[in-house]
C-alpha positions as CSV (number, residue, x, y, z in Angstrom):
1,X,19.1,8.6,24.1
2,X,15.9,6.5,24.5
3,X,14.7,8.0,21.5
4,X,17.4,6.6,18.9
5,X,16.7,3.2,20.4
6,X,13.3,3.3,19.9
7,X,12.7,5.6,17.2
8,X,15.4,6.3,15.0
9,X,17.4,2.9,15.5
10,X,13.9,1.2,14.0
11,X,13.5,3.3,10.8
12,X,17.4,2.9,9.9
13,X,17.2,-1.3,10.4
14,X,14.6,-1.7,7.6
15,X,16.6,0.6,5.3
16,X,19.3,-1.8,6.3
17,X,17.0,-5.0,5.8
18,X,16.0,-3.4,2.0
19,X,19.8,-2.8,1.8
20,X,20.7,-6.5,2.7
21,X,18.0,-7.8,0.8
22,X,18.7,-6.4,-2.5
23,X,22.6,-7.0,-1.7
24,X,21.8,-10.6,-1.2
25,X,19.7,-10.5,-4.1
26,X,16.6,-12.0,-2.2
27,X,14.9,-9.0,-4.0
28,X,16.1,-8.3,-7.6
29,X,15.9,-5.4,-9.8
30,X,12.5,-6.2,-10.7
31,X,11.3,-6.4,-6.8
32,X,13.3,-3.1,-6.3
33,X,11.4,-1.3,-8.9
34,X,7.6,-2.9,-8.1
35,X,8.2,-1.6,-4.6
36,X,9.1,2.1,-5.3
37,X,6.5,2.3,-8.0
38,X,3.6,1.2,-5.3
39,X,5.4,3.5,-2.7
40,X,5.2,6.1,-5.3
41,X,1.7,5.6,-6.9
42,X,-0.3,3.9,-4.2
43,X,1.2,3.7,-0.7
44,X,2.1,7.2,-0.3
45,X,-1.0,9.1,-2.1
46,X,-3.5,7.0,-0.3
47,X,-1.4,8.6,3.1
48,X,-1.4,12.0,1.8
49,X,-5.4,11.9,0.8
50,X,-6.5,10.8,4.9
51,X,-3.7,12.8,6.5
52,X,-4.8,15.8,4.5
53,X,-8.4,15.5,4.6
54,X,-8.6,14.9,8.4
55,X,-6.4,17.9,8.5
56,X,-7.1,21.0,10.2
57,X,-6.8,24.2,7.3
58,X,-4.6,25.9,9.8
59,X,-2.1,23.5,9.5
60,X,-2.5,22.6,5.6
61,X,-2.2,26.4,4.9
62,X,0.6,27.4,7.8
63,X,2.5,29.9,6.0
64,X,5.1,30.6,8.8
65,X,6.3,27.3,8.5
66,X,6.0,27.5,4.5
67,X,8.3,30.6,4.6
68,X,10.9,28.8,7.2
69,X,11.1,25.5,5.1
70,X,11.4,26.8,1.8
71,X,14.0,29.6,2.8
72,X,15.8,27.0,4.5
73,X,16.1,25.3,1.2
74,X,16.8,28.4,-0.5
75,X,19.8,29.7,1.3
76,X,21.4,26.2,0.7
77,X,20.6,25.6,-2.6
78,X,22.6,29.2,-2.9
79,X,25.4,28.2,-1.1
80,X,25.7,24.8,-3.4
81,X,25.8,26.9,-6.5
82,X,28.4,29.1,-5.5
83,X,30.7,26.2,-4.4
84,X,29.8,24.2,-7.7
85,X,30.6,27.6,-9.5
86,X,33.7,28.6,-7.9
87,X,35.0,24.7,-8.2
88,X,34.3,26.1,-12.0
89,X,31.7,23.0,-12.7
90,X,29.8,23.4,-15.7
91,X,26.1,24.4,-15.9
92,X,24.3,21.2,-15.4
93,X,26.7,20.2,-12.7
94,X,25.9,23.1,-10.8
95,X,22.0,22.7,-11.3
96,X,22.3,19.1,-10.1
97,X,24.8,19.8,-7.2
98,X,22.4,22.6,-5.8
99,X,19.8,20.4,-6.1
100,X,21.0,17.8,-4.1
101,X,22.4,20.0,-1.4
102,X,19.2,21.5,-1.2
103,X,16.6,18.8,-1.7
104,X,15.5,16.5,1.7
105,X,14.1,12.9,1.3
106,X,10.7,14.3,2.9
107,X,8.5,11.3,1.3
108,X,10.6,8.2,1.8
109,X,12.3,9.0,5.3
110,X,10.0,11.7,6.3
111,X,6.9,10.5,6.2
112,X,8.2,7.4,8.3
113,X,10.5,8.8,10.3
114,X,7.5,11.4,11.9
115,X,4.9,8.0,11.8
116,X,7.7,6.9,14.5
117,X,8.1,9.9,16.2
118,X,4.4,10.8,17.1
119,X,2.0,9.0,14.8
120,X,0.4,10.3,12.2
121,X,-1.5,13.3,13.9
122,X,2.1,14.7,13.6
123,X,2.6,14.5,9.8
124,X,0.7,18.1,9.0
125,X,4.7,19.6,8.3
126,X,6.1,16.3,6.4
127,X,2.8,16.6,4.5
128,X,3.2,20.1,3.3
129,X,7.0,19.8,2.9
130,X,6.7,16.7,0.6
131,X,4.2,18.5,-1.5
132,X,6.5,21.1,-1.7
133,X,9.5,18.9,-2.4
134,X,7.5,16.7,-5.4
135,X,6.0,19.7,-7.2
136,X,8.1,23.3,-6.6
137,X,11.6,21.7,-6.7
138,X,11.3,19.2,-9.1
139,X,10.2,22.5,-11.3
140,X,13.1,23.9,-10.4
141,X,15.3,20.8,-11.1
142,X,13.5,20.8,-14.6
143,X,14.3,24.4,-15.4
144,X,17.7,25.0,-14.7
145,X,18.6,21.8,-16.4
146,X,16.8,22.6,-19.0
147,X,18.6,26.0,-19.0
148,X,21.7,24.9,-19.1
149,X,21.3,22.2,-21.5
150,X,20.5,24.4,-24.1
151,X,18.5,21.8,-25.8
152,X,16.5,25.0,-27.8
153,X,12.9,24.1,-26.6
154,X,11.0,27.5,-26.3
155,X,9.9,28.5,-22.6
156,X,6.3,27.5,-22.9
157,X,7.6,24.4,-24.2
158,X,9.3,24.0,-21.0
159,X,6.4,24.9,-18.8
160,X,3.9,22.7,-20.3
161,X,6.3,19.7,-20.0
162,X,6.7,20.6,-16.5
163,X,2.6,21.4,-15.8
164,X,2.1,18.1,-17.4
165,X,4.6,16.4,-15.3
166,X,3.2,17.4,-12.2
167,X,-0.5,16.4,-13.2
168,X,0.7,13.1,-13.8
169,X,2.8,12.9,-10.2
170,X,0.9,10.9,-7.7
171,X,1.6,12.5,-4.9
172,X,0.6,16.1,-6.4
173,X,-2.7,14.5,-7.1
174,X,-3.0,12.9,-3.7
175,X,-2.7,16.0,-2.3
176,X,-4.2,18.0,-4.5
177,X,-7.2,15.6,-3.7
178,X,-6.8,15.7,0.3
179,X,-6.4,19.4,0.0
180,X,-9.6,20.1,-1.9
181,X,-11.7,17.9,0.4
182,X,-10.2,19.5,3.3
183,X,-11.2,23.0,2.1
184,X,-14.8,21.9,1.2
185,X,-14.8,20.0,4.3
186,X,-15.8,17.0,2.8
187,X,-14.7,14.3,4.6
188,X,-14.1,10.7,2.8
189,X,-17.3,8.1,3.0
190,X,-15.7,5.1,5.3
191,X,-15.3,2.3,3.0
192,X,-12.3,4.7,1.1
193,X,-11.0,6.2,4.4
194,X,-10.5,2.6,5.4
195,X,-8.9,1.5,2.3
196,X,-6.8,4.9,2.5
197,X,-5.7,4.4,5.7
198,X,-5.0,0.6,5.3
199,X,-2.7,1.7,2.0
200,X,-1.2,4.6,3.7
201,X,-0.6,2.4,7.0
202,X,1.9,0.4,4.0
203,X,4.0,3.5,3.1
204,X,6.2,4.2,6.0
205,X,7.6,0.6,6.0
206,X,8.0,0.0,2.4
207,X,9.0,3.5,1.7
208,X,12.5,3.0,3.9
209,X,12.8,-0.8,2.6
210,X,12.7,1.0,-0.7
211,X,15.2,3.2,0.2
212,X,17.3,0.3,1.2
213,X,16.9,-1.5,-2.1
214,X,17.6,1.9,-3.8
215,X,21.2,1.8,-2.4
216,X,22.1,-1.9,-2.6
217,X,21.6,-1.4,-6.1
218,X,24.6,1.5,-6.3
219,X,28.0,1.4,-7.6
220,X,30.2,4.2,-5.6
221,X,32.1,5.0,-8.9
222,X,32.6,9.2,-8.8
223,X,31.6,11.7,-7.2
224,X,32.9,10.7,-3.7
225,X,34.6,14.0,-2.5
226,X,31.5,15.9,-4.6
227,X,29.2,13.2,-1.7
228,X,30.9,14.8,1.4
229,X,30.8,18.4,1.0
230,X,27.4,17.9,-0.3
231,X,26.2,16.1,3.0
232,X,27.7,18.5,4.7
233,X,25.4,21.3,3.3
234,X,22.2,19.0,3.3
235,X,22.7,18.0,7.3
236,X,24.6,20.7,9.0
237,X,24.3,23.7,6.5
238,X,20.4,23.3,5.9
239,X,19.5,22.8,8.8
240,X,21.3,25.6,10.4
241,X,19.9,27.8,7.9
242,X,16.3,27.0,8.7
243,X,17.3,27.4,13.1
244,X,18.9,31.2,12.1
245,X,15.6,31.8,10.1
246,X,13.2,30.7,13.1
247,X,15.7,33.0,15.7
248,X,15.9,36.0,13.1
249,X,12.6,36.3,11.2
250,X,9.6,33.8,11.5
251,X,9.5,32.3,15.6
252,X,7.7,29.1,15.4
253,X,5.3,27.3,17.7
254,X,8.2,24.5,19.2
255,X,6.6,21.3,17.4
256,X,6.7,23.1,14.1
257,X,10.2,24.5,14.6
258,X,11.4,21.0,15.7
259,X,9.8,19.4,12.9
260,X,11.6,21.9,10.5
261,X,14.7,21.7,11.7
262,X,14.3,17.5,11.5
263,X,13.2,18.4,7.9
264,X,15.9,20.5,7.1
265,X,18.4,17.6,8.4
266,X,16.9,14.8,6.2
267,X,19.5,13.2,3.4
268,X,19.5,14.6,-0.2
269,X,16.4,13.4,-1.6
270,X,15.4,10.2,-4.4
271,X,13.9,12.2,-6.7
272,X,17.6,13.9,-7.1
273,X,18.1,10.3,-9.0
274,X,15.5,10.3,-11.4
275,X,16.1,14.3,-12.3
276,X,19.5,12.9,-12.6
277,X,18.5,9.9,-14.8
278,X,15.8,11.9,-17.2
279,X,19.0,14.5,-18.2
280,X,21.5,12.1,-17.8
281,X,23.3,14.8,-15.8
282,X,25.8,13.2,-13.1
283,X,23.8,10.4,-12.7
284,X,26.5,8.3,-10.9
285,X,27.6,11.4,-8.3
286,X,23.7,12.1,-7.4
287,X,23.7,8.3,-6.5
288,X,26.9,8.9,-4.1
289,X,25.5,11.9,-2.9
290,X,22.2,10.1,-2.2
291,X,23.7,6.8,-0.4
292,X,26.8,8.8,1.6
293,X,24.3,11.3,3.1
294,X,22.1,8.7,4.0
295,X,24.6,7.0,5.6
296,X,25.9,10.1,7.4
297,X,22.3,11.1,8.8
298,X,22.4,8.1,10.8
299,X,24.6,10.0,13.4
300,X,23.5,13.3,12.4
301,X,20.1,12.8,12.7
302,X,20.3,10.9,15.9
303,X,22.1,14.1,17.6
304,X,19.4,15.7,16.4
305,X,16.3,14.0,17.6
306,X,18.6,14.1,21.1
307,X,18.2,17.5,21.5
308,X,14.6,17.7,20.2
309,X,13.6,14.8,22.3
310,X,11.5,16.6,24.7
311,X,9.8,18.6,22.0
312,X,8.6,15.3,20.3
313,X,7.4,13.8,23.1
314,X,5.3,16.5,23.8
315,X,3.9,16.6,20.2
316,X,1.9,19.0,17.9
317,X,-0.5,20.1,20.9
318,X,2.8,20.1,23.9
């Protein structure tokens, strides 16, 4: 129990002080979106550049975990699309609802929520999942809506779109950077690992008042029912996908399984939103889905972190 007080208790009162902040509308619209976008392009990267560069490769590159994560995700974004298909949604609805069944909020609750847990020597998983997360499923996002848009544009078309995308995401290129310094073992001169670490130190605290902000500014208008039975596959199916892959196929060392399962458990990613947004494919009902799993993992993720306790306080080397 000590560790919702002092853990997760902390990381959900600033999402509820960015939530009461842009309810009261001591932050506007404007303050909301200068926040995320220094989250997004500054904050975070910086985080992702030290964290990956003082990395050891064994960690970067640790398949086993790879395999477990992204077959977690897998299995559930399966299971989304053949309850959006036998609801009989329509194509787009069925990309977006897989997606968001499928798709933790690694970067803006991740990243923080391990900083709490055990600092961030512990970040090695969150790292590799949020790479995973900002680069292979927003692809995937991409494709199928563009798939079932059937807007004519030619594959290639698609692809370079996407390639050029991702080159312009700043958290590909922060850890694209971190990851090519880590494999040439070159490590940063200390005036920029200072300024690094002092940016990165900004991102755990900003990224979950963001998140905060993010949902004050959302109008519950559709998509309610759509919000629960996706919540229920993002923190119950998902995660219990991920556990029966560990038990069944790929055994991990305990701090990695724990932080996969924690993973697994997060709400349904931000970035849903602006996939959402670019398409304008059930903008509205990706919003609910975002705000009523959130809201949901409060409990969830507290039983959780319970039972993982004793792993956590161990950490990466226990």
């Amino acid at each position: 129990m000590d560790i919702v007080i002092t853990v997760t208790l902390p990381v959900f009162a600033i999402i509820f002080a960015g939530w009461f902040a842009g309810r009261s509308g001591l932050l506007g619209s404007d303050g909301s979106v200068a926040l995320n976008q220094f989250v997004y392009a500054f904050a975070l990267p910086a985080l992702l550049i030290v964290s990956l560069t003082e990395a050891p490769l064994a960690q970067i590159l640790h398949l086993p975990f790879i395999a477990v994560f992204c077959g977690g995700m897998a299995l559930t974004y399966i299971v989304g699309a053949i309850v959006a298909i036998v609801r009989r949604q329509p194509g787009e609805a069925i990309a977006m609802q897989a997606l968001k069944a499928s798709f933790p909020n690694t970067g803006y609750m991740g990243i923080p929520l391990f900083i709490a847990l055990v600092g961030e020597a512990g970040l090695p998983p969150v790292i590799i999942a949020t790479v995973i997360m900002s680069s292979v499923m927003v692809a995937v996002g991409v494709v199928t809506l563009e798939a079932f848009a059937g807007g004519g544009k030619p594959p290639l078309t698609i692809a370079r779109d996407i390639t050029i995308a991702l080159l312009k995401n700043p958290l590909v290129i922060g850890s694209a950077i971190g990851i090519a310094l880590a494999l040439l073992q070159v490590g940063l001169a200390e005036p920029i690992e200072r300024f690094c670490r002092l940016l990165g130190a900004a991102a755990g605290p900003c990224a979950l008042f963001a998140i905060g902000l993010f949902l004050a500014g959302q109008k519950l208008t559709e998509g309610i029912w759509e919000a629960l039975w996706l919540s229920f596959l993002k923190l119950v199916v998902q995660p219990l996908a991920t556990w029966w892959l560990i038990v069944q196929f790929v055994p991990l060392d305990p701090y990695w399984e724990a932080a996969a399962l924690v993973l697994a458990a997060l709400p349904t990613g931000a970035l849903t939103f602006v996939v959402a947004q670019r398409y304008n494919a059930h903008v509205g009902a990706t919003s609910a889905a975002i705000f009523v799993s959130t809201l949901i993992s409060i409990i969830s993720l507290s039983v959780l972190l319970i039972y993982l306790a004793p792993v956590f306080q161990k950490g990466m080397t226990g």
